[in-house]
N, C-alpha and C positions, 0 to 999 in steps of 0.2 A: 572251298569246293570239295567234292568228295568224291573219289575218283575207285573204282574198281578194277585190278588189275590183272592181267588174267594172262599166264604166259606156261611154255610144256614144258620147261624144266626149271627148278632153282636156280634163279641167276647171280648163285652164291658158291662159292669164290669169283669173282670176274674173271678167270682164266682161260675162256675160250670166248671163241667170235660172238656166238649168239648168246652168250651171260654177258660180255662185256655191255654192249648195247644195250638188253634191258633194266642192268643194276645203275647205271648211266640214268637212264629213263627213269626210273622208279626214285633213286636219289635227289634229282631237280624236281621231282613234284611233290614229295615226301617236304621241301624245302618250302612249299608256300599250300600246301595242300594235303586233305588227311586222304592218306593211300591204304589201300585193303587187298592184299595180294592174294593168290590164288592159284597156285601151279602143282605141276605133277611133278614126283622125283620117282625115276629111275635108276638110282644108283643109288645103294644105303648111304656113301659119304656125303651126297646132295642132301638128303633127310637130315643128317646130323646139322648142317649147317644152316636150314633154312631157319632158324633162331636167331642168327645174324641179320637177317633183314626185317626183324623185328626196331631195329633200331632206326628203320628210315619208314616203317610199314606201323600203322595205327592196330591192323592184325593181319596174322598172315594163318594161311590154310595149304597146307603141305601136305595132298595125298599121294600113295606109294606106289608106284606102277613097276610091275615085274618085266624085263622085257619080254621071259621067254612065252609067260601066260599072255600077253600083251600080242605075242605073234598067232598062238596059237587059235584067240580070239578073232582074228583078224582074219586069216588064211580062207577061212570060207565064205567069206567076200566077195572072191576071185570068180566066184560063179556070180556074181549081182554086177550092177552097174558101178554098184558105189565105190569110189576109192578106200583102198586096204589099211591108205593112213590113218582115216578117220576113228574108226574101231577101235585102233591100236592107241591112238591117243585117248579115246573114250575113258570114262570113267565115271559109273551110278553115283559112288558118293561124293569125286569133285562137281558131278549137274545138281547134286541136289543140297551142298555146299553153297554155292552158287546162286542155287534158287528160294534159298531159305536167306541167305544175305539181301538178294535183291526185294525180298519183301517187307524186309523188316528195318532197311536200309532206304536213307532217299538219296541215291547217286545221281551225280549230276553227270558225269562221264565213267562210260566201259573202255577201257583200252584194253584192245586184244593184240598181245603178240606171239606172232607164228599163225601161218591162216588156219592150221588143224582147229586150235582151238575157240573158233569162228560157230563151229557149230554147240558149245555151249551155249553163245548168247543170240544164236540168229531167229529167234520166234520173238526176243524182248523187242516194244516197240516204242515203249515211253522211253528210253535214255539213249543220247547218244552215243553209239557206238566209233571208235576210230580204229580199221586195224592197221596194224605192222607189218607187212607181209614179210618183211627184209630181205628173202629171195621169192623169186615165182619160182614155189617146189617142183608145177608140173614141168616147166623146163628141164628142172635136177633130173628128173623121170626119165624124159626123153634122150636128155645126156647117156645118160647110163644105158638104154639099149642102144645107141647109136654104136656105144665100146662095148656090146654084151654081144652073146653070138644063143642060139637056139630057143631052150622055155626060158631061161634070163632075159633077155631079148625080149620078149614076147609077154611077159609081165611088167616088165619096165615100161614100154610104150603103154600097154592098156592101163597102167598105173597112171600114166602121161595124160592118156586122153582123157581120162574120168576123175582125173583131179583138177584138169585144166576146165572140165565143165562146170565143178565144183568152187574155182576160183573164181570162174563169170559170174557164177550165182551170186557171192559174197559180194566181191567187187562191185555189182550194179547195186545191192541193197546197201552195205553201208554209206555213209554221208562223204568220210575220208577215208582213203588207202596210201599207206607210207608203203614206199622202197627205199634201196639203198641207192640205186644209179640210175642213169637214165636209161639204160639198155633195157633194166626192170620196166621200167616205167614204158614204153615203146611197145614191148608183148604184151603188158597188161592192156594197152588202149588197143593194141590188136587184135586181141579178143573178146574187149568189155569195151567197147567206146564211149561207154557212156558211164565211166568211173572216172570219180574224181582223186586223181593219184598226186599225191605229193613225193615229188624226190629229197629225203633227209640221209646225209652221207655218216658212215659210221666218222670218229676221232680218235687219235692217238695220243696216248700220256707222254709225251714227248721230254717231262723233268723226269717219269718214270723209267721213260726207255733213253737213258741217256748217258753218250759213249763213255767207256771207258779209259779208251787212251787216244793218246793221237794219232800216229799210226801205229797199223798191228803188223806185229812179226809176220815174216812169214816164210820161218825158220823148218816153222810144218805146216806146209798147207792145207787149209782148212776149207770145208766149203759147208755148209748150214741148211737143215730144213726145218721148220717149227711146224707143227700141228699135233691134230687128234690123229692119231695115225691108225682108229677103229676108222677113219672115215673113206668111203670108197676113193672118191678124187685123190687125197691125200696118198691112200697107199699106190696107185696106180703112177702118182708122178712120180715116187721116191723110188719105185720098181725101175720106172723109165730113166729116170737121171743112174741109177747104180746099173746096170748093165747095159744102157747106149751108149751115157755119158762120159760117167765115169773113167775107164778105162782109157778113152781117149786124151783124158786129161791127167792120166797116171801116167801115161807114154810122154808122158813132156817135163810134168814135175812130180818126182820119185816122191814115193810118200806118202801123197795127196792124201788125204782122208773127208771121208762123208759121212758128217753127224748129220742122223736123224732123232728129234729132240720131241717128244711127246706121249703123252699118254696111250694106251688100247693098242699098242703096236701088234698087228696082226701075226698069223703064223707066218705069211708072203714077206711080209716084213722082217720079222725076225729072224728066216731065213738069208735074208743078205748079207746078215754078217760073216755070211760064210763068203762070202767077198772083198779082197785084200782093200783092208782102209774104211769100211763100212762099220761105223756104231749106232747101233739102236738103245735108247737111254734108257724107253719108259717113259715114267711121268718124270717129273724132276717138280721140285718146289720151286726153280727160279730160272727163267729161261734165258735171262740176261746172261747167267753163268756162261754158258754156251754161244750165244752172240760173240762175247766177250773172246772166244776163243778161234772166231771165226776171222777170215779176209774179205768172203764173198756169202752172201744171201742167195737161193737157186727158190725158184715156183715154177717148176717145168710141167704146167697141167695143160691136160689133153679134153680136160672137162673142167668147167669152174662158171659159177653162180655169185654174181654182187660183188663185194667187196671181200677183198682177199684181206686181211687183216695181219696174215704173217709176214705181208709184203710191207704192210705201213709201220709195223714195229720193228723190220729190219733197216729201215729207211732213217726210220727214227733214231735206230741207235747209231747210226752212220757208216753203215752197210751200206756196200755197191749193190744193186740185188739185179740178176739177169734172169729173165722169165722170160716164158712162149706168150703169144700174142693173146693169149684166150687169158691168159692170170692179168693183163693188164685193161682186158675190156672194158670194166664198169669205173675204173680211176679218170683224175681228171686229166684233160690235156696237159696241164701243166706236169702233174706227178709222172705220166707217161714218157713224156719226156727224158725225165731224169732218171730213167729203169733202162738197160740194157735188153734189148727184145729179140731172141732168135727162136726160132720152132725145129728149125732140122740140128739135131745130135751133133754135128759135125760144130755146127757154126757157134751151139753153144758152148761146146768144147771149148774153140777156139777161144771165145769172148771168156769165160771165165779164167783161163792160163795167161789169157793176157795181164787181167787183173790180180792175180796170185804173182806172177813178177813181174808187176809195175806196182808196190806199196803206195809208192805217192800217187799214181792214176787212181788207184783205188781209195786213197784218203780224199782225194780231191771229190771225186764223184761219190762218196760214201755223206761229206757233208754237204754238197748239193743237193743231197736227194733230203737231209734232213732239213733243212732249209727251205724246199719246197711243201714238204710233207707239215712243217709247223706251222707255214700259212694256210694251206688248203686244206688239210683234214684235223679241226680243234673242237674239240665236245661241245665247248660254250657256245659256239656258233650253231651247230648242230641241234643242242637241245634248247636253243632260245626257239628253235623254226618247232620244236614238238612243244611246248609250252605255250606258243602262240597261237598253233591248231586247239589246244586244247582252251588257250583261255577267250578266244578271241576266233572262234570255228566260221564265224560270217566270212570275213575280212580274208581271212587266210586264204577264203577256199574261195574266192571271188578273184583273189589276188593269181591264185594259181592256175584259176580257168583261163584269167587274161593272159597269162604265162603261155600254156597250151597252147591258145592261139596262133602263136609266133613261131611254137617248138620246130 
């Protein structure tokens, strides 16, 4: 089969949420199927690498998107109906990439992942299309004015309503719509009833993300955040835990420190380290290093979409991991379970000083949580349900309507 692949950044190095998942995807089908990939890079180091996925990819087409012309393009939008993303992801020569492959090409399957890129293929009408949504963006949208205050505000929602028009549209025309959870999956039928949505949950590398000791010191106490720290959610928890947090749990164990471990770390961000026990890394090549130094894993988001991913790698390495109610919404009951859940400052406090002097509570609960997280989130299960949709689209999606039914 010949499958055309079609995603908005290179999902080369797998080092974040949304490459992890498509170089996953693109790998199991590259394994029984010739793949033709097709994405935008944004970042000159994403362009250098997308050579690497030549090796799972029959060919790959890597066009270059500047962010800042990318915005500038976009910005007068805001007087139309259409959502701002669409533009910003646009790009003449990846449509006409695209359209010159699809003619000269006989594809049996389009996969589109991320829904921006939905509007390259949404006039094709001979092949089927399956997309990925992975999160419903226009919730992101909504998110963000809900914590935004004046014209932030007020671009965020209109961004909200006119992306979520724009997801109805896709959602009723394609055949199949992937998410990551069921929460996804619940707004998308709330506003598209008539979309056929498949729940496929992301996986953790679980030999990859795996502990290093038995129990960790906790000589100096440690507490862990992992992400893109360019990312709005991401800087606004790490803000929240270093100045509500935080200090309350310095009042109990002297010392304490709060790595925050990732890339794009903002000006807001790098600012905290002007606060005792606050380090900001950067990028780092291996984020294991940093787990490895940690007692407790924290996701104190106040906004958060699908699956949290630096919660299932913290899990996995056998990390306690204590998060507010919103980072655990799209996991399964079972994973929920084994995550420490507080939303008010105080309580989290509390819950993680507990775990900083109780080593063995926290070795206990740190391999629970991996334990759970090795049966409930494993790729192979994962990408057998996206292999299926694609080799076998009747069955699947018959299967899944009968599913619905019950939901």
């Amino acid at each position: 089969m010949r499958i055309l692949y079609l995603c908005h950044r290179v999902p080369y190095p797998p080092n974040k949420g949304e490459k992890i998942r498509a170089f996953h995807q693109i790998r199991a089908m590259a394994a029984r199927h010739e793949v033709d990939l097709f994405t935008l890079a944004d970042d000159p180091a994403d362009l250098a690498h997308a050579g690497a996925m030549s090796e799972y990819c029959r060919e790959v087409t890597a066009i270059p998107l500047n962010p800042k012309l990318a915005r500038a393009k976009a910005l007068p939008f805001l007087l139309t109906r259409k959502p701002i993303t669409l533009p910003y992801f646009y790009s003449r020569r990846l449509d006409r990439a695209i359209r010159n492959a699809v003619a000269r090409r006989c594809y049996d399957r389009i996969f589109v992942y991320c829904s921006a890129m939905a509007q390259y293929v949404e006039s094709i009408e001979n092949i089927p299309v399956i997309m990925d949504m992975v999160d419903v963006d226009s919730d992101k949208w909504l998110q963000y004015a809900d914590v935004s205050r004046g014209v932030k505000a007020a671009v965020y929602r209109r961004e909200g309503r006119s992306y979520r028009a724009y997801e109805s549209r896709i959602s009723a025309k394609f055949p199949s719509v992937l998410v990551t959870t069921e929460r996804e999956a619940e707004l998308i039928q709330n506003f598209c009833p008539e979309a056929n949505v498949h729940v496929i949950t992301n996986g953790v590398d679980t030999d990859y993300f795996n502990p290093q000791s038995k129990i960790r010191d906790s000589i100096t106490p440690t507490i862990v955040f992992t992400g893109d720290m360019g990312y709005f959610p991401n800087e606004a928890a790490v803000i929240y835990f270093a100045r509500h947090v935080l200090p309350a749990i310095q009042g109990v164990c002297a010392g304490a420190r709060f790595l925050i471990v990732g890339r794009n770390p903002t000006r807001n961000v790098r600012e905290l380290q002007n606060i005792a026990g606050v380090e900001v890394t950067g990028f780092v090549p291996d984020v294991r290093t940093y787990l490895a130094q940690a007692q407790v894993s924290v996701a104190p988001f106040s906004m958060a979409m699908g699956i949290q991913n630096k919660i299932l790698e913290a899990m996995a390495f056998g990390l306690p991991v204590v998060a507010t109610s919103r980072a655990v919404q799209g996991l399964s009951s079972k994973v929920r379970i084994a995550i420490e859940v507080a939303d008010a400052a105080d309580n989290m406090a509390a819950i993680v000083v507990r775990l900083l002097r109780d080593p063995q509570e926290a070795h206990r609960k740190g391999l629970a949580g991996r334990r759970v997280v090795s049966t409930e989130y494993t790729w192979n299960r994962s990408l057998d349900q996206v292999m299926n949709l694609l080799e076998y689209p009747e069955q699947t999606n018959a299967a899944i309507t009968a599913a619905g039914a019950h939901r």
